[in-house]
C-alpha positions as CSV (number, residue, x, y, z in Angstrom):
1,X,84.1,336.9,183.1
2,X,82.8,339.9,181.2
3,X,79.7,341.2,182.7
4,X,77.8,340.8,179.4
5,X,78.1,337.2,180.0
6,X,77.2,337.1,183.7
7,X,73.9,338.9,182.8
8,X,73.2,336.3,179.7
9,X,73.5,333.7,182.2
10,X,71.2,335.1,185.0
11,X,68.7,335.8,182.1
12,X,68.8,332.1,180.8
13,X,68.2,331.1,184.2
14,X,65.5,332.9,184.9
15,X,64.2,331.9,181.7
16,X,64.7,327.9,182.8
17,X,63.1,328.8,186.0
18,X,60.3,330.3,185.0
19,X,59.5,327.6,182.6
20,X,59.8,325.2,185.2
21,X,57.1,327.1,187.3
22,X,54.9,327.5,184.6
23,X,55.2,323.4,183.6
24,X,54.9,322.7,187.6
25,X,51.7,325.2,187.8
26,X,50.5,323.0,184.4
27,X,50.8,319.6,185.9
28,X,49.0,320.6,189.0
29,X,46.0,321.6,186.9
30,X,46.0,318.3,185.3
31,X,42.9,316.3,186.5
32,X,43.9,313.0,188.6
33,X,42.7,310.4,186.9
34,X,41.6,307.8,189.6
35,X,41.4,304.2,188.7
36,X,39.6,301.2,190.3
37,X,40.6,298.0,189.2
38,X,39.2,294.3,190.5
39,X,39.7,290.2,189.8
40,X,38.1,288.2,191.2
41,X,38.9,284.2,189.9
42,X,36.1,281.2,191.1
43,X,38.5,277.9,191.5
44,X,35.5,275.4,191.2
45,X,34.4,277.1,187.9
46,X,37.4,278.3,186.4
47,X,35.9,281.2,186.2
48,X,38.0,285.0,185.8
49,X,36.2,288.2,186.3
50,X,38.1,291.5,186.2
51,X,36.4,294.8,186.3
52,X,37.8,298.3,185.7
53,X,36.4,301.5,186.4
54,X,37.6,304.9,185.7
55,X,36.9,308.8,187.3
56,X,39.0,312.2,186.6
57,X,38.9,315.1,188.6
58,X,40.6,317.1,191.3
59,X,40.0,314.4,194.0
60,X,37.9,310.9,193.9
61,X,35.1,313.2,195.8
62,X,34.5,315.4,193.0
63,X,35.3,313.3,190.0
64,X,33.8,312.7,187.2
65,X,33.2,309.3,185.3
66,X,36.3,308.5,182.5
67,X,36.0,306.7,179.7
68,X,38.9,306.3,176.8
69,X,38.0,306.0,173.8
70,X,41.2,303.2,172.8
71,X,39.6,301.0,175.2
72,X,41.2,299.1,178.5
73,X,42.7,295.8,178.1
74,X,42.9,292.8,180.6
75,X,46.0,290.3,180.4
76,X,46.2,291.4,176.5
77,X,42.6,291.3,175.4
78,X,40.4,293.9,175.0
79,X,37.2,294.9,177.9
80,X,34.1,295.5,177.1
81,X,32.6,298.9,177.9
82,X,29.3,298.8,180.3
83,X,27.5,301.6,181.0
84,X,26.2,302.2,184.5
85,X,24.2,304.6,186.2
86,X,25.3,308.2,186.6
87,X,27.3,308.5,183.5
88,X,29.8,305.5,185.0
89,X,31.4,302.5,182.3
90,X,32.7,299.8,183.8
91,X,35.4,298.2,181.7
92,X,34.3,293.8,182.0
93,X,36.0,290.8,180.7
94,X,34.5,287.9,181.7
95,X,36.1,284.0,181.0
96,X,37.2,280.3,182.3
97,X,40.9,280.2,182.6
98,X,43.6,279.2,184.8
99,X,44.5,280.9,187.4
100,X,47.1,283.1,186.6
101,X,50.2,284.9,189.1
102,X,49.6,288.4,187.4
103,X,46.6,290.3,186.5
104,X,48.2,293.5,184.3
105,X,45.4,296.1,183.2
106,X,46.8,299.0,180.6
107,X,44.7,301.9,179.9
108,X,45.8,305.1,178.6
109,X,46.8,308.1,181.1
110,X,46.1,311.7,180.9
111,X,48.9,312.4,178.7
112,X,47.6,309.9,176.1
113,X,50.4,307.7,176.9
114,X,49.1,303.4,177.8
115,X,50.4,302.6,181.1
116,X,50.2,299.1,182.6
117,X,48.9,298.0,186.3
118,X,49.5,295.1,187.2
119,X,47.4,293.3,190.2
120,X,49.5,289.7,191.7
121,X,48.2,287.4,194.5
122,X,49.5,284.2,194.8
123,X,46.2,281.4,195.2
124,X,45.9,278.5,197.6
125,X,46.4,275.0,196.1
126,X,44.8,273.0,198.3
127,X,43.5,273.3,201.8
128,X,41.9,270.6,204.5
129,X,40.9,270.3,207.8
130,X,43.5,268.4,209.9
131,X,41.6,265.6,211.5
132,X,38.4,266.2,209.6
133,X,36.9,267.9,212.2
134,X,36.0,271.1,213.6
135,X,35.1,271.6,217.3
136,X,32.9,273.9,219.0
137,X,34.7,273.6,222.4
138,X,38.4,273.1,221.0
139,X,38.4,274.9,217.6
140,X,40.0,273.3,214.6
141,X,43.0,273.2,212.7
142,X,43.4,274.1,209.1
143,X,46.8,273.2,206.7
144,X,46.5,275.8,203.4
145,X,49.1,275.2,200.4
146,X,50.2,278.4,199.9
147,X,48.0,280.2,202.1
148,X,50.4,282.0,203.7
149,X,48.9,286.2,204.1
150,X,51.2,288.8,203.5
151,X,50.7,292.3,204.6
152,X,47.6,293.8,203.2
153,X,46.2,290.4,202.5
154,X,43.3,288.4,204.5
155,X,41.6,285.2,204.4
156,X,37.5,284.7,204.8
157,X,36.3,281.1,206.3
158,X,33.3,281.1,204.6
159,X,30.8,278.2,206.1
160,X,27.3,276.8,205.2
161,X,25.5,274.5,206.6
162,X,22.2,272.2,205.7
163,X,19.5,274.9,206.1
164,X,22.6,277.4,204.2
165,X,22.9,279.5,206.9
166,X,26.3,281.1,206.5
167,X,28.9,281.8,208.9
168,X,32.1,283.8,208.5
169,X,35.3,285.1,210.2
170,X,38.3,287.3,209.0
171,X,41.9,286.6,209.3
172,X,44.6,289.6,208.7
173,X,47.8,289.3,207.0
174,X,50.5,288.6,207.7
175,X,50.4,285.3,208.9
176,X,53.4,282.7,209.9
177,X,53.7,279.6,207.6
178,X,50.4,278.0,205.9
179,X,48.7,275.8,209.0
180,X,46.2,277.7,210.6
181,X,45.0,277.3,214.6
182,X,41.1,278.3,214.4
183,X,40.1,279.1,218.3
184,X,36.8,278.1,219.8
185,X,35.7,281.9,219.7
186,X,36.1,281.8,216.4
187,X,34.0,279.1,215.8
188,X,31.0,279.8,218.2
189,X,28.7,281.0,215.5
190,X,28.3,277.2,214.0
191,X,26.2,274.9,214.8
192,X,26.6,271.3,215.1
193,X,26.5,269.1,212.5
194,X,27.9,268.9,208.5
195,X,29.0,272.4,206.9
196,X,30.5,273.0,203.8
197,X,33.7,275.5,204.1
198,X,35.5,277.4,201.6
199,X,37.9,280.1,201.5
200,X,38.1,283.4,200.2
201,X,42.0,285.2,199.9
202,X,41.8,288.9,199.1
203,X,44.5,291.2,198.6
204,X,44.2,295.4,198.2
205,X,46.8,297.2,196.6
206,X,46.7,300.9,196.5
207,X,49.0,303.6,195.0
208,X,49.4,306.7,193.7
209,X,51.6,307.7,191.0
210,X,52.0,311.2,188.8
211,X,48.8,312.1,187.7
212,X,47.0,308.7,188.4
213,X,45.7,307.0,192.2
214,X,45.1,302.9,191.5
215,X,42.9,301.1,194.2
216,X,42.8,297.2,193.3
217,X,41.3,294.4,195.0
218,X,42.0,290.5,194.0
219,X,39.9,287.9,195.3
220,X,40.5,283.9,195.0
221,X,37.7,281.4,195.9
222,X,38.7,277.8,196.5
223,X,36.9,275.1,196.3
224,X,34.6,273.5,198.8
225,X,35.4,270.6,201.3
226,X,32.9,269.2,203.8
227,X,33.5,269.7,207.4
228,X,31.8,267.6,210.4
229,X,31.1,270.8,213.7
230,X,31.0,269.3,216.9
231,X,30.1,270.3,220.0
């Protein structure tokens, strides 16, 4: 191969290379834009809530607050725009709906381009205490439809009683199947007598993608059912 054409090719390489530094070096200066996104759905109400809020920057610590000027959209309609303390909007939409198996946000991202997020929990259909009861000494069991956690999922026994004092315990995905074994222990912050119970699921996602970090949270809150605490 002539020598002419060796050199035009270690030129053009060069050439590519360089570029490709220069475009790396670019997209590393590109502010992160940092997005957190949030459902929460009220079963008793019918009520959906999603929130969005939006910070650029280097990192979430020195960030600053992000607006876009196209809007955010929630399962296809448009958000409104709230403005917060400290410069912050918080994209809201607020109505009653079914409950739906996908939540997808789009907002734009720092190359102008709309990008989607989507934000999927399944809910529980039903849930009951097997034999009605819940016992101080001997715990309770508990059968949710489709209560089954998966990993990065949990599930919040919320209780209240006549004088509403509240009582609450965790449970960590993942679980095994939808009936639930409730110990004693867990139980020892009731006192006797009628409660009213009702569950919380939440789910965190969290990712990071080219030039965008997504935190989400989805919450579902079922409806109540009365529970008898013995001791």
């Amino acid at each position: 191969m002539p020598f002419k054409y060796l050199l035009g090719g270690s030129a053009f390489l060069v050439l590519v290379l360089a570029t490709a530094c220069q475009r790396n070096s670019e997209d590393q200066k590109k502010p992160q834009l940092f997005a957190e996104l949030f459902v929460r759905y009220l079963e008793a109400e019918r009520e959906l809530k999603a929130t969005a809020t939006f910070f650029e920057g280097d990192s979430i610590q020195t960030a600053s607050p992000k607006t876009f000027s196209g809007g955010v959209s929630f399962q296809g309609s448009g958000m409104e725009a709230r403005p917060l303390p400290g410069g912050v909007v918080r994209y809201t939409l607020q109505q009653n709906a079914d409950y739906s198996a996908a939540f997808p946000f789009r907002f734009p991202s720092n190359n102008g381009q709309k990008q989607e997020y989507t934000l999927a929990m399944l809910p529980i259909d039903t849930f009951y205490i097997i034999d009605g009861k819940a016992s101080k000494s001997q715990g309770m069991s508990l059968y949710a439809q489709g209560g089954q956690l998966q990993a990065g999922e949990s599930l919040v026994f919320l209780f209240n009683d006549a004088n509403n004092r509240a009582y609450s315990f965790t449970l960590e995905g993942p679980t095994n199947g939808e009936e639930y074994r409730i110990s004693a222990q867990q139980l020892e912050g009731l006192e006797p007598g009628p409660h009213q119970l009702y569950l919380v699921r939440k789910k965190r996602m969290a990712e990071k993608k080219p030039g965008v970090s997504i935190l989400a949270d989805v919450e579902f809150y079922t409806r109540l059912v009365e529970v008898e605490v013995e001791q």
